[in-house]
N, C-alpha and C positions, 0 to 999 in steps of 0.2 A: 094552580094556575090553569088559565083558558087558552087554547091553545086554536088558531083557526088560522086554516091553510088557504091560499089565494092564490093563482098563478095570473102573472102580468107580466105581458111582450115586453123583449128588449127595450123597446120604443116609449112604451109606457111608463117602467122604471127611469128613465132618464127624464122624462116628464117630472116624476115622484121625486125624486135626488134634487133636481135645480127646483122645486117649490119647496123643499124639506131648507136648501140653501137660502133663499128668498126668506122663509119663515123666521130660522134663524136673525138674519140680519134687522128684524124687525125687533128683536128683544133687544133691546139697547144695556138693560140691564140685569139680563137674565130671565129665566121663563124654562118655561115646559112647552117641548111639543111633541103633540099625536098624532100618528095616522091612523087611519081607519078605511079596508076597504069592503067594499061590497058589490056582490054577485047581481045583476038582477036579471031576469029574460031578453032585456031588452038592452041593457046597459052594464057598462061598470062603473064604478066609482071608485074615489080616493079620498076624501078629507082629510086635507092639513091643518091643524088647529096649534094655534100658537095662543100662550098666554103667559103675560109678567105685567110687569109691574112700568109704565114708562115705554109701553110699545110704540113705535115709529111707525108709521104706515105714512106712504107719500103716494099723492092721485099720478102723481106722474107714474111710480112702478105698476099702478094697475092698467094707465094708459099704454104702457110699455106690451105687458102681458094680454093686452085683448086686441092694439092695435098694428097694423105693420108699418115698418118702419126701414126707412129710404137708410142704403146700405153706409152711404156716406155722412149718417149720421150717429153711426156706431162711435160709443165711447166705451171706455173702459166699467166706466160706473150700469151702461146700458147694456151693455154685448148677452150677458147671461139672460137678463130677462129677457131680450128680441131674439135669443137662440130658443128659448122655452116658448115664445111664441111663435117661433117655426116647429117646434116638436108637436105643438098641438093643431097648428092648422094642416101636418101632414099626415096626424093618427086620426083625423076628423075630429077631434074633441072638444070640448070648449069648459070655462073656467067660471066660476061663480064666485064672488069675494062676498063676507058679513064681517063687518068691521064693529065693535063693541068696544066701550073703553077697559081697554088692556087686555081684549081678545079678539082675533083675526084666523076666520074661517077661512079656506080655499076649498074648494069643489072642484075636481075635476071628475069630468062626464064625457065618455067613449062610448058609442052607440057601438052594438053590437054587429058585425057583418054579416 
């Protein structure tokens, strides 16, 4: 086995959990997902990679996750994604989606301080 260490702020892992949540919810019928993260000079990353069979991806959860959203229109089905979208506009970060039939990339990207 490969074994490789990464260390990532509070702040970030709660980033990682609600997109690893998010992914999840995308397998409607089951799947596999990865993370991956990586060091760079200038940056960290995370890719969440989900893949099955009958994946769900809706424009509105990624409108959720990149746009903000007026408090009074928080639902139950919206709340997680507009909290994860406060977690990254307060670690500076930002999100990349590759959608593929039956595979759904996330990106996330924190520039280094």
């Amino acid at each position: 086995t490969e074994s490789l260490g990464v260390s990532v702020s509070h702040k970030m892992a709660r980033i990682v959990f609600n997109l690893l949540l998010i992914a999840s919810s995308t397998l409607i019928r089951g799947g596999e997902i990865s993370v991956r993260f990586a060091q760079e000079s200038d940056r960290m990353m995370a890719t969440i990679h989900a893949r099955g069979d009958g994946l769900k991806w809706e424009s509105e959860t990624e409108r959720y996750l990149t746009e903000e959203t007026d408090p009074q229109n928080l639902t139950p089905k919206n709340v997680q994604l507009c909290l994860t979208q406060a977690f990254l506009k307060e670690l500076k970060a930002s999100i990349d989606f590759k959608l593929d039939e039956g595979s759904l990339a996330m990106s996330l990207i924190k520039p280094k301080e």
